[in-house]
DSSP file (Angstrom, degrees, kcal/mol; ACC not computed):
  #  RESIDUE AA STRUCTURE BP1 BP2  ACC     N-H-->O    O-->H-N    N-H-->O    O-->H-N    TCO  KAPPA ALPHA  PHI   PSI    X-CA   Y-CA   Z-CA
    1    1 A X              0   0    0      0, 0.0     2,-0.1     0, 0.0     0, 0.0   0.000 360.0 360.0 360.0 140.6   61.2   60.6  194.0
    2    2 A X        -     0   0    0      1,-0.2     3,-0.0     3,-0.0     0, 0.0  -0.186 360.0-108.1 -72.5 139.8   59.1   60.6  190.7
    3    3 A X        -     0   0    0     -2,-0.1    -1,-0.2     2,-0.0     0, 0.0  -0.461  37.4 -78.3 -89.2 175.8   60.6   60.7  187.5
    4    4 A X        -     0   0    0      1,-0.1     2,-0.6     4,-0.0     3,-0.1  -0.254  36.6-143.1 -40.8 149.9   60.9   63.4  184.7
    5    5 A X     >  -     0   0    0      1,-0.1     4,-1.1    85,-0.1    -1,-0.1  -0.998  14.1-171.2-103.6 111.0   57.9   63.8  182.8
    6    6 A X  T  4 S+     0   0    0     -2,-0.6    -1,-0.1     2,-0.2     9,-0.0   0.975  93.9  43.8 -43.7 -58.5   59.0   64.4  179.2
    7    7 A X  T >>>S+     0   0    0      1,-0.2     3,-6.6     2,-0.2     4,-3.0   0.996 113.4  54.4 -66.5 -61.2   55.4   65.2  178.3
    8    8 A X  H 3>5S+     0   0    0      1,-0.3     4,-0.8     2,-0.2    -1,-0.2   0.805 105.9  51.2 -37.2 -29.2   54.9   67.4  181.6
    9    9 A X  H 3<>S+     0   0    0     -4,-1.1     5,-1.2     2,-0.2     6,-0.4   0.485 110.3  42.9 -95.7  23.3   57.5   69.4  181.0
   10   10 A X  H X45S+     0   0    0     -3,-6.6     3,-3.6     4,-0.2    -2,-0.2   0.720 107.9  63.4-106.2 -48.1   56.6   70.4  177.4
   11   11 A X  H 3<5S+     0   0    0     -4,-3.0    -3,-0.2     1,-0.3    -2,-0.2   0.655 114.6  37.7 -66.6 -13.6   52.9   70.8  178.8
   12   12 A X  T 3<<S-     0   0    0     -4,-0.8    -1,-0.3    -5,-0.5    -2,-0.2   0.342 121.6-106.0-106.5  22.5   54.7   73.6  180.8
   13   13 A X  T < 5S+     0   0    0     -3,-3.6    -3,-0.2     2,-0.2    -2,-0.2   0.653  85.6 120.9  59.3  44.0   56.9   74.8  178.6
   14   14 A X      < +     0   0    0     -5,-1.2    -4,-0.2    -6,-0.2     2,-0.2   0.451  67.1  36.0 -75.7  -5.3   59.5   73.5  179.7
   15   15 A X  S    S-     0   0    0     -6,-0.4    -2,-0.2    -8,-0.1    -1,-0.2  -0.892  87.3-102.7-158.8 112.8   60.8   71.4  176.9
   16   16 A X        +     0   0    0     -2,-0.2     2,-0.2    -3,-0.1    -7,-0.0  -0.111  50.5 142.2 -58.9 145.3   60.6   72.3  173.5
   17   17 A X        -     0   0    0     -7,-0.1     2,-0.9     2,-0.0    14,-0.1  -0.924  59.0 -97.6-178.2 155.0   58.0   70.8  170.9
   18   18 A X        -     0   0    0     12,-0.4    12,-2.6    -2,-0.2     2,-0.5  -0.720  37.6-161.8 -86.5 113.4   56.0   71.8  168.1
   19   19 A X  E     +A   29   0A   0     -2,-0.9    10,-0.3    10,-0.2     3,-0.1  -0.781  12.8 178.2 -82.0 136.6   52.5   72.4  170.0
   20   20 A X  E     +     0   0A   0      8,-4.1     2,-0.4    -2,-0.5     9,-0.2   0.537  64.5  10.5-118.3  -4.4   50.2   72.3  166.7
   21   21 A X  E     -A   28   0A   0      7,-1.7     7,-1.7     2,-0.0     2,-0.5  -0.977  68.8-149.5-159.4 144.3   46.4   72.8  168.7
   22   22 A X  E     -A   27   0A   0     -2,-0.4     5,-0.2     5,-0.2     2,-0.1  -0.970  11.3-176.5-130.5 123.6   45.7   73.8  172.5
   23   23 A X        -     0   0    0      3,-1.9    -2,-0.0    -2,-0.5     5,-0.0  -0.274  43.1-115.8-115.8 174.9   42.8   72.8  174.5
   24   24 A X  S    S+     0   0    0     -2,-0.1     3,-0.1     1,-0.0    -1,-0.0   0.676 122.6  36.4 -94.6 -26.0   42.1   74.1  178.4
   25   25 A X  S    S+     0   0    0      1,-0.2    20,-2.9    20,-0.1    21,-0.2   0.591 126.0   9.4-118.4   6.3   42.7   70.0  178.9
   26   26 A X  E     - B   0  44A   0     18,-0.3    -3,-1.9    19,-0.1     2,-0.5  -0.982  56.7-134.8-169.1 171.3   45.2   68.9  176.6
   27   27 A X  E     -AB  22  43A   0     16,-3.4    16,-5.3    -2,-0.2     2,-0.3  -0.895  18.3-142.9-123.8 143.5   48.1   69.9  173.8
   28   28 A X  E     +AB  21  42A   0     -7,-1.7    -8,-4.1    -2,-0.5    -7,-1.7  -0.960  27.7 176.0-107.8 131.4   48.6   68.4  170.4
   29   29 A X  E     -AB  19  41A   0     12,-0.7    12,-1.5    -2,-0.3     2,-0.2  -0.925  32.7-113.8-138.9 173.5   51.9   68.0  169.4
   30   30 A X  E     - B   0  40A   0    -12,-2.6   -12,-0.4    -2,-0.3     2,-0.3  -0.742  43.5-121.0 -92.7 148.8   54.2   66.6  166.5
   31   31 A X    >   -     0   0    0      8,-0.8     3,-0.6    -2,-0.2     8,-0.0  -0.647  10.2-122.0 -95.0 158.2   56.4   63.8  167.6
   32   32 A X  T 3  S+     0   0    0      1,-0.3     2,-0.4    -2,-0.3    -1,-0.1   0.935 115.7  20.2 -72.5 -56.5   60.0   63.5  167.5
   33   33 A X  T 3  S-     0   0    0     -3,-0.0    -1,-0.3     2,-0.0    -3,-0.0  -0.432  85.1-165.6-109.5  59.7   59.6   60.3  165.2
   34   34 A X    <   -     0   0    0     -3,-0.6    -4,-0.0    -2,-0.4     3,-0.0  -0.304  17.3-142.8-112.3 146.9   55.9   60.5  163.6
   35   35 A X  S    S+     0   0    0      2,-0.0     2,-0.2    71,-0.0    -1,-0.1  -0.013  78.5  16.1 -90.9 -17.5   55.0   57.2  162.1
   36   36 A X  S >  S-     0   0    0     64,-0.0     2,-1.1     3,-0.0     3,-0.6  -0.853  96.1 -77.5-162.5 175.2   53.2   58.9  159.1
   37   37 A X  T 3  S+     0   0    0     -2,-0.2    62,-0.1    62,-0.2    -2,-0.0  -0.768 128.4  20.0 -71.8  89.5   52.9   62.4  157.2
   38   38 A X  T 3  S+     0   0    0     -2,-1.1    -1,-0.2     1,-0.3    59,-0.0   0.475  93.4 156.4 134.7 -17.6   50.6   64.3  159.4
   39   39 A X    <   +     0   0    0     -3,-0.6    -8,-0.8    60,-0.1    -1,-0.3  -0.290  19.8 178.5 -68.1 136.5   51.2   61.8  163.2
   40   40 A X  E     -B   30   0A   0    -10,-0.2    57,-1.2    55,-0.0   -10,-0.2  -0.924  31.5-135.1-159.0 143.1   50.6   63.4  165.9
   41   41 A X  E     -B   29   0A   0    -12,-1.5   -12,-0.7    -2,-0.3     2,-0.3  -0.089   9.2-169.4 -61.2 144.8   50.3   63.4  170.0
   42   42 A X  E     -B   28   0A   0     53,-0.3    53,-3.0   -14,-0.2     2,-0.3  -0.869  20.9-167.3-144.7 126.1   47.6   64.8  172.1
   43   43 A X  E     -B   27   0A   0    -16,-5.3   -16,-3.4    -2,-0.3    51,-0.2  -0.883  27.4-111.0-120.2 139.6   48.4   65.0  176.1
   44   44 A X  E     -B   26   0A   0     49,-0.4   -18,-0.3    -2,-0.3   -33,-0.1  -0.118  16.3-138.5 -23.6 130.8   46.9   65.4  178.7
   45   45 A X  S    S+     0   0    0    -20,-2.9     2,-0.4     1,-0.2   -19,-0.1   0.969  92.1  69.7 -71.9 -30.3   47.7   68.8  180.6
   46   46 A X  S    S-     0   0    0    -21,-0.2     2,-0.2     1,-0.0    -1,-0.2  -0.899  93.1-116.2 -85.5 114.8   47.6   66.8  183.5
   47   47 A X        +     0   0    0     -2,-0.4     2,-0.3    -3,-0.1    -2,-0.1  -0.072  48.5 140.1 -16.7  80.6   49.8   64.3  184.6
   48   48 A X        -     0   0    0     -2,-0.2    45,-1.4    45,-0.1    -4,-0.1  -0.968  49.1-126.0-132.6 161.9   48.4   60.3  184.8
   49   49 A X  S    S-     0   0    0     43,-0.3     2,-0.3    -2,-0.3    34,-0.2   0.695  75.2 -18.8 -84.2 -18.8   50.7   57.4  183.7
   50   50 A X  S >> S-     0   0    0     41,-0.2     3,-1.3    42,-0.1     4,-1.0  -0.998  79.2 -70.8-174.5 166.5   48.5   55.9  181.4
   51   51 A X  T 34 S+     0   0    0     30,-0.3     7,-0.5    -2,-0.3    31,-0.1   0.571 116.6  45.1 -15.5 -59.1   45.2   55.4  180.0
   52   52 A X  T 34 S+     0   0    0      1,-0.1     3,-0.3     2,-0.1    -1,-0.3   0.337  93.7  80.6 -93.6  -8.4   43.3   53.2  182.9
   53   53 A X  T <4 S+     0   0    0     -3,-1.3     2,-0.2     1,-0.2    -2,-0.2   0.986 112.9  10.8 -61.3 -73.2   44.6   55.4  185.7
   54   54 A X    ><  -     0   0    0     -4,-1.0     3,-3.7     1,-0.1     2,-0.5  -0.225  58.1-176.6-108.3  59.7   41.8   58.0  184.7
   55   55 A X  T 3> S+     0   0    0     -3,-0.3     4,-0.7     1,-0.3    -1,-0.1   0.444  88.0  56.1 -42.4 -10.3   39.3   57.0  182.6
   56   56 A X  H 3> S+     0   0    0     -2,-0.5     4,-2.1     2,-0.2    -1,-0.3   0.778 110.6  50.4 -79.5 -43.1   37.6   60.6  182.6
   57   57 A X  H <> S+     0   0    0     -3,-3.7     4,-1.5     1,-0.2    -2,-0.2   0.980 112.3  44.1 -47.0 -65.9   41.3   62.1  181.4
   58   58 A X  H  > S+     0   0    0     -7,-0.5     4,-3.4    -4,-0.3     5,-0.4   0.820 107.3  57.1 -76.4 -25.2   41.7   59.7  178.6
   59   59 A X  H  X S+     0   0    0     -4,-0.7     4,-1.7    -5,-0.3    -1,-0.2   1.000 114.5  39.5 -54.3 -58.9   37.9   60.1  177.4
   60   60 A X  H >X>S+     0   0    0     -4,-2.1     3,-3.9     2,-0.2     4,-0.7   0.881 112.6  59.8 -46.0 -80.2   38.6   64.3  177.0
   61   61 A X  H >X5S+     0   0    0     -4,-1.5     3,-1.1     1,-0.4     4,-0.8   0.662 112.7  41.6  -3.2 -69.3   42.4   62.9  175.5
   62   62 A X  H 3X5S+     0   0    0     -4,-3.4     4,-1.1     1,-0.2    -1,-0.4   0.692 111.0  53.7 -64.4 -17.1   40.0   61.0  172.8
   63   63 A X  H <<5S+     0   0    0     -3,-3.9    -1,-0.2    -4,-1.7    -2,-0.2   0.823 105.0  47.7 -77.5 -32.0   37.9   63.4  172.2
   64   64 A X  H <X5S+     0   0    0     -3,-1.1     4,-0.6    -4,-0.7    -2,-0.2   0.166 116.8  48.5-106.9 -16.5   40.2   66.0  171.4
   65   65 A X  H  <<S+     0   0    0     -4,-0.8    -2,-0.2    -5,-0.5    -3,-0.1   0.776 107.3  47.5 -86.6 -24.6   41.8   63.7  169.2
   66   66 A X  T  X S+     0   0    0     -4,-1.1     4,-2.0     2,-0.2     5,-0.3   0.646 114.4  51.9 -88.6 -21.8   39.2   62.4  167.6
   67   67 A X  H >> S+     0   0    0     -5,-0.3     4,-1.6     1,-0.2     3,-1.2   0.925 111.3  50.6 -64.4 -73.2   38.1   66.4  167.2
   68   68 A X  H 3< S+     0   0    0     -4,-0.6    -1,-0.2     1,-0.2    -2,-0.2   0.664 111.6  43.3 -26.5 -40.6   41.7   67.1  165.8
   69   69 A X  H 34>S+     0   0    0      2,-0.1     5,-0.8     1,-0.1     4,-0.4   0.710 110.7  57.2-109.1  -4.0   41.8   64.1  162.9
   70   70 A X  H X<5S+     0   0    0     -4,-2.0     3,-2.5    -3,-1.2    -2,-0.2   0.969 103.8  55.9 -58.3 -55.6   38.0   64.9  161.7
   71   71 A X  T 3<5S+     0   0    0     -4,-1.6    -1,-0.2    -5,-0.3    -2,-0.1   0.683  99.2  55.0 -67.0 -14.2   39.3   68.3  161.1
   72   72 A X  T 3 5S-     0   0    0      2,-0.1    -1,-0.3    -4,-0.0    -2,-0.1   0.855  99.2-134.3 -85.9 -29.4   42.1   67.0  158.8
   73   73 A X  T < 5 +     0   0    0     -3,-2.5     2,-0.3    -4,-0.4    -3,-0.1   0.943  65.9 132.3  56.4  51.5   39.3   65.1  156.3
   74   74 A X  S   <S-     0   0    0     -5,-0.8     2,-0.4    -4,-0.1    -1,-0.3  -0.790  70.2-115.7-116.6 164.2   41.8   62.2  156.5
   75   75 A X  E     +C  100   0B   0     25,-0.7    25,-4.3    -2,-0.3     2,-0.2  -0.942  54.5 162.4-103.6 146.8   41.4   58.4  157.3
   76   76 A X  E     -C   99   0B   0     -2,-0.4     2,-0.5    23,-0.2    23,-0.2  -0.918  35.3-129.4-151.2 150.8   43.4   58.0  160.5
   77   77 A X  E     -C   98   0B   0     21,-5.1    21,-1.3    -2,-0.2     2,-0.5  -0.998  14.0-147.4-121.8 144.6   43.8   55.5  163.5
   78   78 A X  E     +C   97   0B   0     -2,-0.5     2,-0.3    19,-0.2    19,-0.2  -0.804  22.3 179.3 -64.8 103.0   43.6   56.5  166.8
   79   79 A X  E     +C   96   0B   0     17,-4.8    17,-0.9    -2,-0.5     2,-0.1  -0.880  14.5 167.1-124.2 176.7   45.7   54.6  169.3
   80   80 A X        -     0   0    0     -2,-0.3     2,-0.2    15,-0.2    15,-0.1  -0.628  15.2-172.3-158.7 100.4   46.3   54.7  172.6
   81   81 A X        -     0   0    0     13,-0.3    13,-0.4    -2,-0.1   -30,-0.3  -0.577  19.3-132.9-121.6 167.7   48.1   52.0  174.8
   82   82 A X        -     0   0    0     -2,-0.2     4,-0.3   -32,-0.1   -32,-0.1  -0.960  54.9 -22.0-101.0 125.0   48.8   51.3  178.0
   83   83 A X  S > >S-     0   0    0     -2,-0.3     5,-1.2   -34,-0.2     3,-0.7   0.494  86.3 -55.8  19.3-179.2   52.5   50.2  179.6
   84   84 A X  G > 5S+     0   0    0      1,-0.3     3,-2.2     3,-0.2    -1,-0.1   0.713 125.2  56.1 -50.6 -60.7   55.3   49.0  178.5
   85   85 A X  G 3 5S+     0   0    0      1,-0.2    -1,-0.3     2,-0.1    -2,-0.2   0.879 106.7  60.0 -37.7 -59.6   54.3   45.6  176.7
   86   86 A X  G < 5S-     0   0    0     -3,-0.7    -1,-0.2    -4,-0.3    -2,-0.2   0.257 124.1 -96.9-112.4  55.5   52.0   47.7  174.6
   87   87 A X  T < 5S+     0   0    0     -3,-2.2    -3,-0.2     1,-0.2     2,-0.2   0.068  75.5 144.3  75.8  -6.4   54.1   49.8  173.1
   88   88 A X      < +     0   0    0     -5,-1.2    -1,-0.2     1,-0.1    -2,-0.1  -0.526  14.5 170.0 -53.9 114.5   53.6   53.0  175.8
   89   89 A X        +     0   0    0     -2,-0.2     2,-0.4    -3,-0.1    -1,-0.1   0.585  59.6  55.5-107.5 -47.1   56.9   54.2  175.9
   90   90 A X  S    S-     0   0    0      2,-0.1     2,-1.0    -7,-0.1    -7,-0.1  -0.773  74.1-146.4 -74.9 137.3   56.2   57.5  177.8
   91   91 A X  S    S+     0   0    0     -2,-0.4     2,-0.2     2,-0.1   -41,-0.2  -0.572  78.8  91.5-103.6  88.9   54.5   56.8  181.0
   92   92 A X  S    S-     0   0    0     -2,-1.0   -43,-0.3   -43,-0.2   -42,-0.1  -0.758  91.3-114.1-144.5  95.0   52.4   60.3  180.7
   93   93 A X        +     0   0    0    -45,-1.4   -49,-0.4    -2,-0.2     2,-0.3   0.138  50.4 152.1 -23.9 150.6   49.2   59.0  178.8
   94   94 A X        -     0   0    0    -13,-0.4     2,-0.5   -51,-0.2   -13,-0.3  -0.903  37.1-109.2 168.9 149.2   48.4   60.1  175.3
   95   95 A X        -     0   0    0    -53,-3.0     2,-0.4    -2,-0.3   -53,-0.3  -0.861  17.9-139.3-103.1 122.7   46.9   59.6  172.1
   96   96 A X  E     -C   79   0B   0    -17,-0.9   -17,-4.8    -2,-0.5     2,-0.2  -0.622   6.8-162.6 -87.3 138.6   48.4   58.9  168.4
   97   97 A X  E     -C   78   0B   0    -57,-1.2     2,-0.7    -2,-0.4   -19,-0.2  -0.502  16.7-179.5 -76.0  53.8   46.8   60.5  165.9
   98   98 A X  E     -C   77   0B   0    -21,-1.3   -21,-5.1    -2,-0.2     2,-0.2  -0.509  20.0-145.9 -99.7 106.9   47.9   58.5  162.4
   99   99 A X  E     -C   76   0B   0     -2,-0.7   -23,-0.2   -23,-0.2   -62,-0.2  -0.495  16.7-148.9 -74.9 152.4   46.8   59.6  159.1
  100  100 A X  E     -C   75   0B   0    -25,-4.3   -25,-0.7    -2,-0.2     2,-0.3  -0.582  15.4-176.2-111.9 154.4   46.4   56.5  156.9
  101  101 A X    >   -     0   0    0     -2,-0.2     3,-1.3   -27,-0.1     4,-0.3  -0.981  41.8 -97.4-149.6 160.9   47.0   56.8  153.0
  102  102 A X  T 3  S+     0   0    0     -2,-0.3     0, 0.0     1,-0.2     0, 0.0  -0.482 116.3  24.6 -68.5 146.2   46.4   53.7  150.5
  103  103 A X  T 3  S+     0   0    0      3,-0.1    -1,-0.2     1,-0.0    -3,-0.0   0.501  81.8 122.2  93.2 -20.3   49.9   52.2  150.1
  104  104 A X    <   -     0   0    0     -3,-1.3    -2,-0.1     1,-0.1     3,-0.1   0.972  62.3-141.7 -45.9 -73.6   52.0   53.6  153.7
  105  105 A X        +     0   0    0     -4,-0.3     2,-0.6     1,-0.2    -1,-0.1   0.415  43.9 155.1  52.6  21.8   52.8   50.2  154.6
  106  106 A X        -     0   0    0      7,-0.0     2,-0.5     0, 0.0    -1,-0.2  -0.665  28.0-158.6 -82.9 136.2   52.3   50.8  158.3
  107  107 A X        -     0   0    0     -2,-0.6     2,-0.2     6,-0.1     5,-0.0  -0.955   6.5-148.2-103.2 142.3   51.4   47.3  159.7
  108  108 A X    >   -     0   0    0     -2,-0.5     3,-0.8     6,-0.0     6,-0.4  -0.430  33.9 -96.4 -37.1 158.6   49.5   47.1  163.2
  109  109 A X  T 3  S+     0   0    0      1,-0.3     5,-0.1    -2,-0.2    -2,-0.0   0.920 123.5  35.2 -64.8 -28.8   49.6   44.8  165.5
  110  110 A X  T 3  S+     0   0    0      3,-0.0    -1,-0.3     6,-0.0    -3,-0.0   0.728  94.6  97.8 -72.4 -29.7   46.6   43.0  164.3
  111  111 A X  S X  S-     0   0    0     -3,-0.8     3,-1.8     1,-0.1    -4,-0.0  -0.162  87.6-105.8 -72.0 162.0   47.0   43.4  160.5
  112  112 A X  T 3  S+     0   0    0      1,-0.2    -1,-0.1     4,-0.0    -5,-0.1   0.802 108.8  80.9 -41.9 -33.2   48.6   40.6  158.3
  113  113 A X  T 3  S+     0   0    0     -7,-0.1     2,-0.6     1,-0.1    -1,-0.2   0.863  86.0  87.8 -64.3 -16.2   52.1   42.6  157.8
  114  114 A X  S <  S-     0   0    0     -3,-1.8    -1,-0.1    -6,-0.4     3,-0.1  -0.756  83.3-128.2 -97.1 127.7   52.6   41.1  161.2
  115  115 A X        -     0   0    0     -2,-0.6     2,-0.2     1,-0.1    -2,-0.0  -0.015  30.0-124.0 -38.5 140.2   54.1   37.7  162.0
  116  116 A X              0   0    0      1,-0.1    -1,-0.1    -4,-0.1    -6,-0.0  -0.749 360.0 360.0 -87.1 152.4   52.0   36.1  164.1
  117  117 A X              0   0    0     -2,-0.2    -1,-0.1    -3,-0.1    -2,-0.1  -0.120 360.0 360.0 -68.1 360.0   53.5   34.9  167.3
């Protein structure tokens, strides 16, 4: 047996969430814990665990994400990981959306605010 899908069940209204844009192939939504003023999810309607599972999925995924933070006339990063190790928490693929402002103090994994290892 499979497990719950968090995101699947929101993407069938099954689970409450603030949907903020709707596509025929994926929902943007605000996240429980948004990382910035403005972060936000965009899922797939359809179920794959991650990123490299369907590389046609996660291209629409990006696409519609990238469509979604042009529209905002913000600077934003796009991330998108894969398992556990890189930060993927859900395993339902999906993209954050995170508008950047000078002065947040979100570090990435790459930037200086993080120790190196």
């Amino acid at each position: 047996m499979t497990e719950p899908c968090p995101f699947c069940d929101i993407v069938a209204g099954l689970a409450p969430a603030t949907v903020l844009a709707r596509w025929p192939d994926a929902i943007a939504i605000k996240p429980i814990d948004p990382v910035t003023k403005g972060h936000v999810l965009v899922i797939p309607r359809v179920h794959v665990d991650g990123p490299a599972e369907d590389p046609m999925v996660t291209g629409a995924v990006m696409q519609r994400a990238a469509e979604y933070a042009a529209a905002t006339g913000r600077p934003f990063n796009l991330v998108i990981s894969e398992g556990r190790e890189a930060t993927q928490s859900i395993r339902h693929a999906h993209a954050h959306v995170v508008p950047r402002a000078a002065g947040d103090n979100l570090p990435l994994p790459w930037t200086p605010q993080q120790a190196a290892v």
